[in-house]
Each structure stands twice: as structure tokens, then as C-alpha cells.
N, CA, C and O of each residue as an XYZ file, in Angstrom:
356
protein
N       4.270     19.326     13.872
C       2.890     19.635     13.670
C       1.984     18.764     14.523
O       0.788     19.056     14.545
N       2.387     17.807     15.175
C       1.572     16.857     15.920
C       2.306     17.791     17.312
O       3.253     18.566     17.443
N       0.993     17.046     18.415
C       0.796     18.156     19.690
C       1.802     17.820     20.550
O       2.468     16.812     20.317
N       2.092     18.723     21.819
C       3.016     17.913     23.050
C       2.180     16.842     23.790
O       0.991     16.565     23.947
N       3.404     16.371     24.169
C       3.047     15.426     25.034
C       2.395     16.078     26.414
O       1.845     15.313     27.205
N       2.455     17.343     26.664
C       1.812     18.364     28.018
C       0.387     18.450     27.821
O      -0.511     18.369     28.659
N       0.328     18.623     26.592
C      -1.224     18.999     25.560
C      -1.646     17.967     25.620
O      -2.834     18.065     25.929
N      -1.248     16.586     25.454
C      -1.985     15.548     24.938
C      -2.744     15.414     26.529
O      -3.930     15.536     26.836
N      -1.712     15.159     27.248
C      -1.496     14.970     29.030
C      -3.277     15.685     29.435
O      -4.222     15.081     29.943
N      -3.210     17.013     29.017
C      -4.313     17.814     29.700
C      -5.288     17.639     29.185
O      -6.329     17.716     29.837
N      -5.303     17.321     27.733
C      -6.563     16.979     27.178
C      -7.428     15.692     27.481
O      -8.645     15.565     27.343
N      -6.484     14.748     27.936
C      -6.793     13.924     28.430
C      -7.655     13.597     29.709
O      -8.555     12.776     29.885
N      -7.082     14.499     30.516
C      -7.655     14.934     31.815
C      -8.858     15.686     31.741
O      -9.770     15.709     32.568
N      -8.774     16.246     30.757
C     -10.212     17.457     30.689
C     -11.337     16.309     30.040
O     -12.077     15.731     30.836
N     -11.402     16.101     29.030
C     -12.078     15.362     28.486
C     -12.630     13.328     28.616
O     -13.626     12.726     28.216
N     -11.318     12.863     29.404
C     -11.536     11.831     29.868
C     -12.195     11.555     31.071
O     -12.286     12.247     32.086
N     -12.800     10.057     30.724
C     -13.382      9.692     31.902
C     -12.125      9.412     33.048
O     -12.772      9.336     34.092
N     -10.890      9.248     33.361
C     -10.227      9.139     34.040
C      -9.227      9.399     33.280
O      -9.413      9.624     32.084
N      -7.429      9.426     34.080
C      -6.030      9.636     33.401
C      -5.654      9.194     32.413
O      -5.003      9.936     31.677
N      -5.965      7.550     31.930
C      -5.575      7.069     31.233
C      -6.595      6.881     30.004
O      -6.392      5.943     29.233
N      -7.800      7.835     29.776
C      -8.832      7.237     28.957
C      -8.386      8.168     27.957
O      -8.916      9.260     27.751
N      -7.439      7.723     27.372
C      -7.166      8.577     25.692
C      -8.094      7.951     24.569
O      -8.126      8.591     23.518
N      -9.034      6.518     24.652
C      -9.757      6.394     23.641
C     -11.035      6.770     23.253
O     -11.590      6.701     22.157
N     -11.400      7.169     24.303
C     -12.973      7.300     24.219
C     -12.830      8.648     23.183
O     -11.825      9.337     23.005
N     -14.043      8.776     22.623
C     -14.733      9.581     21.439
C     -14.132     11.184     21.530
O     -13.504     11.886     20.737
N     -14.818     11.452     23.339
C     -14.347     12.693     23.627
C     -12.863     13.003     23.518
O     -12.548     13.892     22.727
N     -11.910     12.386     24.209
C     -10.650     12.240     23.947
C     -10.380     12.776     22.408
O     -10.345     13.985     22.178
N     -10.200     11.835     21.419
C      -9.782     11.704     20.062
C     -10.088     12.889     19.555
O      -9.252     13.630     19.039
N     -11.567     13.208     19.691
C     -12.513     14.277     19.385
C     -11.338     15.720     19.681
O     -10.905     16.367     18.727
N     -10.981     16.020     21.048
C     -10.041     17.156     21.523
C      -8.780     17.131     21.132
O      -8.227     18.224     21.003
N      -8.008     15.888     20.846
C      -6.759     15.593     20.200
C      -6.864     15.924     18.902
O      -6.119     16.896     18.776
N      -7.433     15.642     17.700
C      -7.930     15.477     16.479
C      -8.114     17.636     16.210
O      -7.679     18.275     15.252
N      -8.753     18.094     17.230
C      -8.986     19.681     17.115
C      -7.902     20.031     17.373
O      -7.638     20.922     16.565
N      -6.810     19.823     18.239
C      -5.718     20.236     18.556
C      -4.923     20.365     17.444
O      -4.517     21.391     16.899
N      -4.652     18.617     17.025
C      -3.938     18.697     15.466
C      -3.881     19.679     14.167
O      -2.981     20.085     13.432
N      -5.568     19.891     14.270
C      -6.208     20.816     12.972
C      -5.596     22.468     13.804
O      -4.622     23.132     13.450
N      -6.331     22.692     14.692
C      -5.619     23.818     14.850
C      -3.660     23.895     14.513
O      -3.239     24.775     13.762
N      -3.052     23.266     14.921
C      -1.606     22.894     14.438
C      -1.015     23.416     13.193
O      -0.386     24.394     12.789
N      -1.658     21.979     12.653
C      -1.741     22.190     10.951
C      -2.490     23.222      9.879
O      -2.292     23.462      8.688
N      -3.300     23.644     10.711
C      -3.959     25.652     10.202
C      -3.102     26.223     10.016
O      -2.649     26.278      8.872
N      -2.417     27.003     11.237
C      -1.023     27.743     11.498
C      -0.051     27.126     10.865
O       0.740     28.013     10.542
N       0.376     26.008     10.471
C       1.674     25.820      9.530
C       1.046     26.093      8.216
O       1.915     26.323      7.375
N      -0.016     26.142      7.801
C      -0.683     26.063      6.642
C      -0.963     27.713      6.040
O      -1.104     28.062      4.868
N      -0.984     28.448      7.125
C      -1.144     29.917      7.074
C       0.609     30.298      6.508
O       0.928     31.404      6.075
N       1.549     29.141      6.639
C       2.826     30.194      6.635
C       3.227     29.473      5.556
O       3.509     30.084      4.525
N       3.331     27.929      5.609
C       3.158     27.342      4.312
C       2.130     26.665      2.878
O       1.710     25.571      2.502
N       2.091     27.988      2.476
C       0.664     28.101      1.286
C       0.608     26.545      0.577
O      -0.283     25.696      0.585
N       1.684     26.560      0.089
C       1.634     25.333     -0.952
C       1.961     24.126     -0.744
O       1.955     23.301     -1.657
N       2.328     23.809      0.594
C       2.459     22.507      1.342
C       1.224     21.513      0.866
O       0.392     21.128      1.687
N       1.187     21.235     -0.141
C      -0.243     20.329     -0.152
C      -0.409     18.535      0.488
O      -1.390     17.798      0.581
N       0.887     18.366      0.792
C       0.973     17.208      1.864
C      -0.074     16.854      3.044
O      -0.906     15.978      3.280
N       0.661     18.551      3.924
C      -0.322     18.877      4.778
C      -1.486     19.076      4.671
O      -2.103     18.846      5.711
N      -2.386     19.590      3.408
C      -3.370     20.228      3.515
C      -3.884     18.649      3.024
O      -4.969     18.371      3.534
N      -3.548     17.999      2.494
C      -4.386     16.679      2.381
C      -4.821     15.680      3.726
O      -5.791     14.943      3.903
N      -3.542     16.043      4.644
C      -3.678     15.787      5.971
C      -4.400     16.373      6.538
O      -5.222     15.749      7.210
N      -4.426     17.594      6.534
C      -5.681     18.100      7.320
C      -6.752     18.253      7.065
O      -7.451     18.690      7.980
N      -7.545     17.926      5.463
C      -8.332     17.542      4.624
C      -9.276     15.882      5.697
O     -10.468     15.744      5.972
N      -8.301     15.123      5.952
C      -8.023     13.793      6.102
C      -8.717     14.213      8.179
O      -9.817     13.921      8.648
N      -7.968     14.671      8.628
C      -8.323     15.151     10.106
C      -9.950     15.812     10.154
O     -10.730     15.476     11.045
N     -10.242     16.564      9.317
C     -11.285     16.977      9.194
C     -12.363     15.958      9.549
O     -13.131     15.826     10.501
N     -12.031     15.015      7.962
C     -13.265     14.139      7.851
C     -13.358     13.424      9.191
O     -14.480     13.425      9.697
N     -12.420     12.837      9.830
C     -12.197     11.755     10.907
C     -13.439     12.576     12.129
O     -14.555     12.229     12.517
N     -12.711     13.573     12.380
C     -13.721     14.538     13.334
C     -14.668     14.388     13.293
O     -15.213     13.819     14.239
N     -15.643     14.943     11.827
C     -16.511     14.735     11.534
C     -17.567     13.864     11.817
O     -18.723     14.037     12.202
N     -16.837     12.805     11.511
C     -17.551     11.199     11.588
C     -17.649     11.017     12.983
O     -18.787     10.882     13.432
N     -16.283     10.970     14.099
C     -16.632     10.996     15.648
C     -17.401     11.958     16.466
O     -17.448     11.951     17.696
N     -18.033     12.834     15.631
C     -18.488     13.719     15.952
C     -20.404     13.539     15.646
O     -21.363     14.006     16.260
N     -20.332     12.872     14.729
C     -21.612     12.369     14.252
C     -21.824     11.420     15.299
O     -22.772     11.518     16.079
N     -20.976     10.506     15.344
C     -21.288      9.235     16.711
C     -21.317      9.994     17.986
O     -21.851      9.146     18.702
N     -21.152     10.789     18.585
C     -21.548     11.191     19.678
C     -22.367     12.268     19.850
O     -22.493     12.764     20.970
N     -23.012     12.754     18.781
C     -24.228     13.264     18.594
C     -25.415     12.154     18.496
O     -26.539     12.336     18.964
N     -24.963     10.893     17.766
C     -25.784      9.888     17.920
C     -26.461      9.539     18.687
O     -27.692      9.537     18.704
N     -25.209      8.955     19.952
C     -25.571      8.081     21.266
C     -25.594      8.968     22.111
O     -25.952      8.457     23.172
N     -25.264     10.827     22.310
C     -25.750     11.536     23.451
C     -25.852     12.708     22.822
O     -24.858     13.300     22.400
N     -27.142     13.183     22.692
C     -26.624     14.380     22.105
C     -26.358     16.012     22.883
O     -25.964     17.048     22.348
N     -26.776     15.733     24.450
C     -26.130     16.472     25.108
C     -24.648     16.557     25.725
O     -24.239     17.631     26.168
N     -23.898     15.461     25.743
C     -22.654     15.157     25.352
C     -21.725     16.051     24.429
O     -20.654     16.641     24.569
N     -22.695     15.855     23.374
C     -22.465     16.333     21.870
C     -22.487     17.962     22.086
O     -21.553     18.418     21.427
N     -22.963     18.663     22.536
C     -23.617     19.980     22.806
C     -22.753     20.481     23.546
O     -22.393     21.626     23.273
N     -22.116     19.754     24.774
C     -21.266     20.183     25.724
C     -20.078     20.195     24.994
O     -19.654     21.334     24.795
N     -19.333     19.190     24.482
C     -18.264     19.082     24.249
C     -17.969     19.790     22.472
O     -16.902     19.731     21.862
N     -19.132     20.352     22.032
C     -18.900     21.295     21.016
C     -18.837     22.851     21.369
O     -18.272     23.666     20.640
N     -19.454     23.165     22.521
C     -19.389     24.871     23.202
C     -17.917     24.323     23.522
O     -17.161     24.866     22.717
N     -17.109     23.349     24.488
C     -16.192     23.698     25.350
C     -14.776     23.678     24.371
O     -13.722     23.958     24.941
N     -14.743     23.365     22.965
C     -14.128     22.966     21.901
C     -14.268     24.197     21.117
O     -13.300     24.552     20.444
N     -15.454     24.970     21.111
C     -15.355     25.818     20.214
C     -15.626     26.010     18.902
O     -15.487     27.032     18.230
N     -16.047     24.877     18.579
C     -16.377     24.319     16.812
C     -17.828     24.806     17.203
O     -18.282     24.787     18.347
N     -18.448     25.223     16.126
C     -19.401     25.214     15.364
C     -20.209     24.146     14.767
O     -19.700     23.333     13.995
N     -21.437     24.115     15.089
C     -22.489     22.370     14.560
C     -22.736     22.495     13.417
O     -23.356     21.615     12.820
């Protein structure tokens, strides 16, 4: 349920300031959506897994919150990287 290492690779690239910038906001932010999308689809096939769904309960909030901080400090940042993600404000 956690992503490839190909996925992590590209997201990285798309969203980072350079190859190796897996920490910055944007980063986590595209990793963190990846996961949830993941854990949706196992969640669609396994109803009563409530492990997972506390986990992805748990992914949610995290988003959330990094998502608030970079609406904070840019909020055209914020704007871009919510159209190119696909989430909803």
C-alpha cells in the first residue's frame, strides 16, 4: 500500500526544488496524495480493514495541516500545487 520507488522518484522531480528535495512541503504534500489514493483502492476491496482506514484517517489529517502551511507562506504556491494534484480547497 505504500508507493514505488519509480513514483516516489517522479514525484520528486515534479514537485521538487531539485532531485534530491524529498522534504520540502510540496514533496510530502504529492507523496502523502499518492499514499491516500493507494489506500482508497485497497479500501474499496477491503471494506472492513479498519487498520487501514485509521491510517488513512491519519494521512488525511497530516495533508491537511501541510497544506494549511503552504497556503500560509504562499498562497499561489498553494493554488498551483492544488489544480496540478487535483484535490479540491
Amino acid at each position: 500500500m505504500s508507493i514505488e520507488k519509480d513514483k516516489k522518484i517522479e514525484l520528486v522531480k515534479n514537485y521538487g526544488k531539485n532531485e534530491n528535495d524529498s522534504g520540502s512541503s510540496n514533496v510530502q504534500v504529492a507523496i502523502i496524495s499518492e499514499r491516500i489514493k493507494n489506500l482508497t483502492e485497497h479500501l474499496k476491496e477491503h471494506k472492513k480493514d479498519f487498520a487501514t482506514r485509521r491510517g488513512l484517517l491519519t494521512l488525511v489529517g497530516k495533508r491537511r495541516k501541510l497544506l494549511e502551511y503552504i497556503k500560509k507562506k504562499n498562497s499561489e504556491n498553494y493554488s498551483t500545487l492544488i489544480e496540478s494534484l487535483g484535490l479540491r480547497r
